[in-house]
N, C-alpha and C positions, 0 to 999 in steps of 0.2 A: 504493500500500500504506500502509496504516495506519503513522504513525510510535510506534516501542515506549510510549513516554511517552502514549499517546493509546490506547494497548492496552487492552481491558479485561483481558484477564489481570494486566495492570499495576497496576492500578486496584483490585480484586479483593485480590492480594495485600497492595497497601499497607493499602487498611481493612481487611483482617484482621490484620494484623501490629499496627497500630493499635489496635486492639479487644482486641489479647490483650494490648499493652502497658499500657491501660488497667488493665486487670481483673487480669493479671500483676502491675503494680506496686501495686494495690491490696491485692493478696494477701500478698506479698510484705512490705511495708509492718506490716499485719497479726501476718505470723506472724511476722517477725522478731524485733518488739516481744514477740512472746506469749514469743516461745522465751526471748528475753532476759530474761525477767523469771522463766521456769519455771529457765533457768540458773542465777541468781543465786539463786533459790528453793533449787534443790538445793545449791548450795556451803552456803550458810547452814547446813543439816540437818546437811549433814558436817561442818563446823567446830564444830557444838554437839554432835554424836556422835562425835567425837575426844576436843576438851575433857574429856565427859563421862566417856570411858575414863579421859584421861590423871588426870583427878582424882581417881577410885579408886587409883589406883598410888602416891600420894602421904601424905606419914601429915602427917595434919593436926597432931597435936600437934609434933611436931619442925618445920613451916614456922612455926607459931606461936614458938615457940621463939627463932627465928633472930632477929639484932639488930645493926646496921652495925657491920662489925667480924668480924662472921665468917667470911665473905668466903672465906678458907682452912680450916676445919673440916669434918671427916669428914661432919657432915651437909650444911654446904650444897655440898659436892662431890659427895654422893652423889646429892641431888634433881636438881643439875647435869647432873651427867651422865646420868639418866635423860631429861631433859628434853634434852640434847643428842642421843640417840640419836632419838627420837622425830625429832627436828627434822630430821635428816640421813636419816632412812627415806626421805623423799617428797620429789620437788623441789618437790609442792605447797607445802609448810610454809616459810616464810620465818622467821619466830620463835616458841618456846613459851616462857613466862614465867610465872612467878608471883607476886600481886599479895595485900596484904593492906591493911586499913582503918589509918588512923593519927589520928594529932590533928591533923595537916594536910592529911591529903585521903586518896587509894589513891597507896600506894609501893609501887614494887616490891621482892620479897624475893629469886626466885632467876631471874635470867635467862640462857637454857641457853648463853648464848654469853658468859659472862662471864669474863676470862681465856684467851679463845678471840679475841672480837672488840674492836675498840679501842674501840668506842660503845655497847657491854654495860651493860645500867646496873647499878648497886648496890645492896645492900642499902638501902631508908630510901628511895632516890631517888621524887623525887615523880614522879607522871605529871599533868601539864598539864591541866587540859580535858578529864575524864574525862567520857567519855558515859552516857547514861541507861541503854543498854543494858549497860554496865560495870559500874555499879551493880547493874543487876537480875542483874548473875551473881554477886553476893553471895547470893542468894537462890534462883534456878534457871538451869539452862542456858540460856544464850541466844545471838545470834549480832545484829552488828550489821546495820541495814535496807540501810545504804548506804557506799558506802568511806569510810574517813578516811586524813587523810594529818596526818603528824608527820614528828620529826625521821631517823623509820624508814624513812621513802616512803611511796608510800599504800598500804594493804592495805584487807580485810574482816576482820574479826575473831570468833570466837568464844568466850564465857566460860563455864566451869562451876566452883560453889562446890568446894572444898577441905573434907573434914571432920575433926574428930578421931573417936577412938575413942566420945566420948558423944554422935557425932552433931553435933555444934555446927561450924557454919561458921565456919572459921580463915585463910580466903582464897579466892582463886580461882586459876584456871590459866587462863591465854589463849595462844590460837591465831591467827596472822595467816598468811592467804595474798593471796599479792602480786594487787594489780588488775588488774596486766599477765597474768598467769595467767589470770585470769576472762574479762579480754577478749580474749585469744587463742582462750579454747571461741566465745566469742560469735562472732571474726571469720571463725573456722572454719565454721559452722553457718548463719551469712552468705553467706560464697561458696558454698555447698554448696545453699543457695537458689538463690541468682543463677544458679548452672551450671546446676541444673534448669530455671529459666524461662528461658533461654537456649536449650537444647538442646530445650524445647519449641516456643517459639518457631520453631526452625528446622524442626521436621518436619511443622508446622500448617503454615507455608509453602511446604515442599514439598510435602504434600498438595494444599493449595491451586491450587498450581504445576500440579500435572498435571490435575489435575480440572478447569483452567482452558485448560489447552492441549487437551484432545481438545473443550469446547466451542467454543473458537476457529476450530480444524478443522473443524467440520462445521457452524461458522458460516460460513468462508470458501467451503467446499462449495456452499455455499447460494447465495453472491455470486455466485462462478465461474461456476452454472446458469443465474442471475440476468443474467448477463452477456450469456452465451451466447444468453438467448431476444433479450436487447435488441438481440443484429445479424442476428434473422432466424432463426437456428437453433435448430429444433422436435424435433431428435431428441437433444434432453438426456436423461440419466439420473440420477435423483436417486437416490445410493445411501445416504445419510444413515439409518440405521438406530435412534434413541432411544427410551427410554418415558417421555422429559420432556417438555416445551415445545418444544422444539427439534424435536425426532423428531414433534411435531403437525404444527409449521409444515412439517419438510419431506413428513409425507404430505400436508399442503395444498397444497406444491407440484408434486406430483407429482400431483395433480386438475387443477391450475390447466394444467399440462403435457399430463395428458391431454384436455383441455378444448380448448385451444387446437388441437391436433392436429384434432381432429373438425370445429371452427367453418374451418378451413383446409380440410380434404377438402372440407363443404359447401358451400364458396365457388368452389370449382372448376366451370368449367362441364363 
């Protein structure tokens, strides 16, 4: 008997299993990147359509207003705590702040955790290494391309200008949601691939599996008969029934069977 390793069912299933792993990991590969970047695509929209609300909600003339040292004033504890409520709706939101131009760079004016958290920055305080896209939210909503990481941890962030009553930009409002966030949708959306090609994987192979054992079957069908004529014995029954290749070969053997029978009668004296 055929040893399993030498099977072609064996055989069979491993280059399929092969072949889907290929193409599977190709795919895979593929969508993952696509998804990944369609995720990160959509946080960006929502952080620039948050921003965008929370900046309406804001009266530009009173952040204009504000100046190190107010720190404790009815206004900037009212923007505070507007901007604190916000922040505390969604676990998404890690910080909401507000940022205004200076003669040393973008400082921040009200940041919604000031008085709340110990690393809240202040009124005036500069922000480091502000990015391009920081800037263009002086001017329209925007959200940044890729994470940055400060002395906050790393986030994504989104800015929308701040206006007064005549229209005129008086700052921005920024939103950061944590990377860790972003990359927990991603690693979700990840295995949720992986489990798919997985659990296909396994039923291509099960398919495989059977569609391979009934060929084996009435391939060994075929031996058995094979056998049987090799010691002599003519009254085989080839019951092998297919409409592939198989099901030719064994109506050809079952010629070859009646063949042999007839050339035996006529050899009889």
């Amino acid at each position: 008997m055929v040893q399993w390793y030498h099977s072609i069912i064996t055989k069979l299933i491993i280059a399929f299993i092969i072949l889907i792993l290929v193409i599977a990991g190709l795919s895979v590969l593929y969508t993952f990147g696509a998804t990944k970047e369609a995720l990160k695509e959509t946080t960006r929209d929502e952080l620039v359509a948050l921003a965008s609300v929370i900046a309406t909600q804001i009266d530009g003339d009173s952040l204009k207003a504000l100046q190190p040292g107010d720190e404790e004033s009815p206004t900037f504890l009212k923007i505070r705590d507007q901007l604190y409520a916000i922040e505390s709706s969604s676990p998404e939101i890690v910080y909401v702040y507000t940022m205004k131009q200076s003669n040393d760079g973008i400082a921040f004016v009200v940041d919604a955790e000031y008085g709340i958290s110990e690393d809240a920055a202040g009124i005036g305080d500069i922000y480091e290494n502000p990015t391009e896209e920081m800037k263009t939210g002086f001017q329209v909503p925007v959200a940044e391309h890729e994470y940055t990481t400060d002395q906050w941890g790393t986030v994504i962030s989104g800015y929308a200008p701040v206006k007064n009553a005549a229209g005129e930009v008086t700052g921005i409002v920024g939103v950061d949601m944590s990377a860790t966030r972003v990359i927990e949708r991603q690693d979700f959306i990840g295995t949720i691939i992986y489990l798919i090609m997985l659990i296909g994987i396994g039923i291509t192979a099960v398919i495989i599996g059977l569609i391979s054992m009934t060929m084996i079957r009435d391939i060994r069908s075929l031996n058995d008969s094979a056998e049987k004529i090799s010691t002599g014995d003519i009254n085989v029954l080839v019951t092998v029934e297919r409409n592939d290749e198989i099901g030719e070969l064994a109506n050809s053997f079952s010629r070859m069977v009646s063949s042999l029978k007839i050339m035996m009668m006529d050899d009889k004296p």
